[in-house]
C-alpha positions as CSV (number, residue, x, y, z in Angstrom):
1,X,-1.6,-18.5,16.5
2,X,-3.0,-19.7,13.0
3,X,-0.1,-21.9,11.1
4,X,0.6,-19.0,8.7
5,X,1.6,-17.0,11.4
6,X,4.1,-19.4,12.3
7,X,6.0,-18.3,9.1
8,X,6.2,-14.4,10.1
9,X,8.0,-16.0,13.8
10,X,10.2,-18.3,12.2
11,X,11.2,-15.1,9.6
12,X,11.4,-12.8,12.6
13,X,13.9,-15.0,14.0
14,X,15.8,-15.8,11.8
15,X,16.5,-12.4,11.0
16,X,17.2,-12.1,14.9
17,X,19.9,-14.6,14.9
18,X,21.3,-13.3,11.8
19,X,21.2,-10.1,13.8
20,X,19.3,-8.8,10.3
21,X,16.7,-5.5,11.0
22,X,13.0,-6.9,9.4
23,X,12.2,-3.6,8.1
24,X,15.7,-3.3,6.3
25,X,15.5,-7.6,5.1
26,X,12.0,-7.0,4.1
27,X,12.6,-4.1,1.7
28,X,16.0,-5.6,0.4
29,X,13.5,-8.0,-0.9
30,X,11.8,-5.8,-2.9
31,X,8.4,-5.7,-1.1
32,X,7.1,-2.9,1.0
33,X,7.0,-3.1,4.6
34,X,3.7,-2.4,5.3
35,X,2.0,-4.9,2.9
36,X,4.2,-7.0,5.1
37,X,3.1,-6.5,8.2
38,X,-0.8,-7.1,6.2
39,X,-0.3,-10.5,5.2
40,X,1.0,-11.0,8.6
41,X,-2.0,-9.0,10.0
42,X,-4.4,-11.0,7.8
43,X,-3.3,-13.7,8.4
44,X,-1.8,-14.7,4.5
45,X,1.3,-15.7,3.6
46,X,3.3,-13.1,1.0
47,X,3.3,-14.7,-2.7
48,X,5.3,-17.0,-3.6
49,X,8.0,-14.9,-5.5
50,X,8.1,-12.6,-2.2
51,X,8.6,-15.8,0.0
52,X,11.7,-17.0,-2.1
53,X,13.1,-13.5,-2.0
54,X,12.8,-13.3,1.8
55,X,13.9,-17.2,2.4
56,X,16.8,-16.5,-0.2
57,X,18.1,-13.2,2.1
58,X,18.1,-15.5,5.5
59,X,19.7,-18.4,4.0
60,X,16.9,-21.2,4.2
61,X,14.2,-22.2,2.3
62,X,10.5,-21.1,1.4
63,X,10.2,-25.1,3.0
64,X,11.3,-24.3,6.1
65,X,9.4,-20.6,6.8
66,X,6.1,-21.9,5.5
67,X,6.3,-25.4,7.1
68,X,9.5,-25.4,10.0
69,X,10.7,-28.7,8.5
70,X,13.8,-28.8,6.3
71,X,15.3,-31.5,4.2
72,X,18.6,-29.7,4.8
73,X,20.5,-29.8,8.5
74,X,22.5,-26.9,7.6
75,X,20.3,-24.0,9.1
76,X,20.1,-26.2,12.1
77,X,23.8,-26.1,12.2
78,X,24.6,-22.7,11.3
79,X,21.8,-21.5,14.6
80,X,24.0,-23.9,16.8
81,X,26.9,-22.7,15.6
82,X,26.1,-19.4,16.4
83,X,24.4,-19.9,19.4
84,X,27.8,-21.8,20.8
85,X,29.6,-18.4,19.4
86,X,27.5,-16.0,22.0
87,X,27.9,-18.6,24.8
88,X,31.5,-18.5,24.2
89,X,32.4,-15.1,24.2
């Protein structure tokens, strides 16, 4: 896996543990689907305008997706969170 792939898993994800459909997150953003699925193909990350949409939809940062770091614990909280939910019930 080349590092910019790393940002289409950690976006797929994401959406998972939102319990978000890519196709339907993706387009809510404003950019087709398939040109998607060709930057991930390609291996390029979407522009930049596109990655701030799509990090603004799963409630992280363009930081985290691109990079997996955050300056922010709050995502890391918010997965644990719901991860303890699912255990739970």
């Amino acid at each position: 896996m080349n590092d910019n792939s790393q940002f289409f898993e950690r976006v797929k994800n994401l959406a998972k543990t939102k319990g978000v459909n890519l196709r339907d997150l993706i387009e809510k953003c404003g950019i087709n689907y398939d040109s998607y699925n060709s930057y991930k193909r390609y291996g390029n990350l979407p522009r930049a305008e596109e990655a701030v949409s799509i990090a603004s939809a799963l409630g992280t940062t363009v930081e985290y997706l691109v990079t997996g770091k955050t300056t922010d614990n709050a995502e890391v909280c918010e997965l644990l969170r719901k991860a303890l939910e699912k255990l739970s019930s």
